[in-house]
C-alpha positions in Angstrom: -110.9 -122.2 76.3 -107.8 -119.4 77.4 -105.8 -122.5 77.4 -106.5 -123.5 73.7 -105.9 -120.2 72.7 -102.7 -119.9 74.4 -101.4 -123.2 73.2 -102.2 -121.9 69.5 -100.6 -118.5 70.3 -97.6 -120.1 71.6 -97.4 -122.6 68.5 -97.2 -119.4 66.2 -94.6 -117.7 68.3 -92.3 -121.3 68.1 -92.9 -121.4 64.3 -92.0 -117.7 63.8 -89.0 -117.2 66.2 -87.3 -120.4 67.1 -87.7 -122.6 64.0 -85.2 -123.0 61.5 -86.3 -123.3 58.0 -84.9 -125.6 55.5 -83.4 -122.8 52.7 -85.6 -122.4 49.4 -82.5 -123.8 47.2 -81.8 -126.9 49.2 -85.4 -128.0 50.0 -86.0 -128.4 45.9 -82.9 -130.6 45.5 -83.9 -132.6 48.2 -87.4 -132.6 46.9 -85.9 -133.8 43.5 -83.6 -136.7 45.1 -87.2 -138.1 47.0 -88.7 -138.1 43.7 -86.0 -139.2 41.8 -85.6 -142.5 44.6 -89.4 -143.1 44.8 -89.3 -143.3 41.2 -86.6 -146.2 41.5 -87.7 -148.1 44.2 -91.6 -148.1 42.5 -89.8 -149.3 39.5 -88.0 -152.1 41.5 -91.1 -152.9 43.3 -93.0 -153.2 40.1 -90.6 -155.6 39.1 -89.8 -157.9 41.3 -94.1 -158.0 41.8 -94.0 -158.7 38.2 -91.3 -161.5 38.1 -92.8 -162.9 41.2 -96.4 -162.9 39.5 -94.4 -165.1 36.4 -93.0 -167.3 38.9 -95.9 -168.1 40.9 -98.1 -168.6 37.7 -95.4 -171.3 36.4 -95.7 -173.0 40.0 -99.3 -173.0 39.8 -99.4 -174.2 36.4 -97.2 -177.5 37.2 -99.2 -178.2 40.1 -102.2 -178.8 37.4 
C-alpha cells in the first residue's frame, strides 16, 4: 500500500515541478485550429459517404 501511495505522491511532484505547461494563449488557438480541421474533414467525410451512397444506389439499381 506505501508503494501506491508513493507512486501517487511522486506523480504530483512530476506534474507540479518538472512539467511544462502549454501557455493559456497558445493552447486556445491550437484548440480552435482542431476544431476548425475536425470540422473539415467531418464535412469531407460526410461527402464523399454521401456521393458514395449515390453511386452505390445507381449500381444497385442497374444490376435490377
Amino acid at each position: 500500500m506505501g508503494e501506491i501511495i508513493n507512486y501517487v505522491k511522486d506523480s504530483f511532484e512530476e506534474l507540479k515541478g518538472h512539467v511544462t505547461w502549454t501557455p493559456l494563449m497558445e493552447l486556445q488557438k491550437m484548440t480552435v485550429v482542431v476544431f476548425v480541421f475536425s470540422v473539415i474533414f467531418a464535412l469531407i467525410i460526410w461527402l464523399a459517404d454521401t456521393f458514395l451512397s449515390e453511386v452505390f444506389e445507381i449500381y444497385f439499381d442497374l444490376l435490377k
